[in-house]
C-alpha positions as CSV (number, residue, x, y, z in Angstrom):
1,X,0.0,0.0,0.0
2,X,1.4,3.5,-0.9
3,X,1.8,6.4,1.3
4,X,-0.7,8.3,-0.4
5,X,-3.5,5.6,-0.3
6,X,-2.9,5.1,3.2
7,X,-3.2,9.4,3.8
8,X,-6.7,9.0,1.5
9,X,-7.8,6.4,3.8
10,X,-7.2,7.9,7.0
11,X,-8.5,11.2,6.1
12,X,-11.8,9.6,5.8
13,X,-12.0,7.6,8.7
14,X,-11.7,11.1,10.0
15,X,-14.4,11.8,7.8
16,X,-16.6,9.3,9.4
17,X,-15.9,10.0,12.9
18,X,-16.4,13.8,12.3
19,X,-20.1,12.5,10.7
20,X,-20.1,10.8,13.7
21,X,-19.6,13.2,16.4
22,X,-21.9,15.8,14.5
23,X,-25.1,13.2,15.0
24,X,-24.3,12.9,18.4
25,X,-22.9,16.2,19.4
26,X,-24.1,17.5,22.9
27,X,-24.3,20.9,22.1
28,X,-25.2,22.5,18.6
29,X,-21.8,24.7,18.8
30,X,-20.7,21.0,18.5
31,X,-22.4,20.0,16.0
32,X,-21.4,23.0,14.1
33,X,-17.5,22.2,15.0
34,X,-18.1,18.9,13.8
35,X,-19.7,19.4,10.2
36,X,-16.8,22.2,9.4
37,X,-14.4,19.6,10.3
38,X,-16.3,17.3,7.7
39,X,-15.8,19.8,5.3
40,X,-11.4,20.7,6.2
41,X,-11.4,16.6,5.5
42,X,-13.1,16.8,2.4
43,X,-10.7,19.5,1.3
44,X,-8.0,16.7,2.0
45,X,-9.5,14.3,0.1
46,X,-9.8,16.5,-2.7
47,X,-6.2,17.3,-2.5
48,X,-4.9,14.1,-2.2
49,X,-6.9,12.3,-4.8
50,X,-5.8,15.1,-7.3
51,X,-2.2,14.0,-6.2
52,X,-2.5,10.4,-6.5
53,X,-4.3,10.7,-9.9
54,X,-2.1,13.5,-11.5
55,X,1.4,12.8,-10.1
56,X,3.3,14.8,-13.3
57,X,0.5,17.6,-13.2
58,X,-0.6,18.4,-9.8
59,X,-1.4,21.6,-10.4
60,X,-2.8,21.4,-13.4
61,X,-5.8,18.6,-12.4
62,X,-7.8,20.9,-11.6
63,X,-8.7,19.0,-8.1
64,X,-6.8,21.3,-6.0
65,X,-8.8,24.7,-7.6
66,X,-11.8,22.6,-6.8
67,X,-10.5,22.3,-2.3
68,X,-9.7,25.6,-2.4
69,X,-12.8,27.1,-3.3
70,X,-14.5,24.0,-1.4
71,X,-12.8,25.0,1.8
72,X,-13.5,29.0,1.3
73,X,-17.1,27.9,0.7
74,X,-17.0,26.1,4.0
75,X,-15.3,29.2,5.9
76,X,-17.8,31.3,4.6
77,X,-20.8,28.5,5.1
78,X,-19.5,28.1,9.2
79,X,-18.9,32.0,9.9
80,X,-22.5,32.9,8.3
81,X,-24.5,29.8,10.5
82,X,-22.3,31.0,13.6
83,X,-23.5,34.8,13.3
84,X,-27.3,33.8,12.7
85,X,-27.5,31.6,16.0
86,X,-25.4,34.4,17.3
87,X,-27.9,37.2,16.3
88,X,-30.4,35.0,18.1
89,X,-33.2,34.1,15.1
90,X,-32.5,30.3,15.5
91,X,-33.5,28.4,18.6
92,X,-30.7,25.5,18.8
């Protein structure tokens, strides 16, 4: 087994636990927590499937453009739900 299989495959097992934890979160905040880490994993994934696929022309695959604006779109997706609990319009 390569490296980079073995990186692909532990990313998502902490995938699934992050799925995991964000069913049975205590607290909505970690629920939150738990769903952004989701998404910083999926960035991973995205990055290292590019790699593995593309070795000569990482940059070119396209796959890392895609993680990059997949992880701004979760920054932007975890900041926005965090400021409407905080403005108090959602009952958690």
């Amino acid at each position: 087994m390569n490296a980079e299989l073995l990186a692909a495959l532990l990313v998502l097992g902490g995938a699934i636990l992050a799925v995991v934890r964000s069913v049975l979160g205590p607290t909505f905040y970690d629920r939150v927590l738990a769903v952004n880490v989701f998404g910083t994993k999926a960035v991973m994934l995205l990055a290292i499937i590019g790699f593995i696929g593309d070795h000569n022309r990482f940059i070119d695959s396209g796959f890392l453009d895609i993680a990059i604006l997949y992880g701004l779109i979760n920054f932007i997706a975890t900041v926005a739900l965090l400021r409407f609990v905080e403005s108090g319009r959602y009952n958690s």
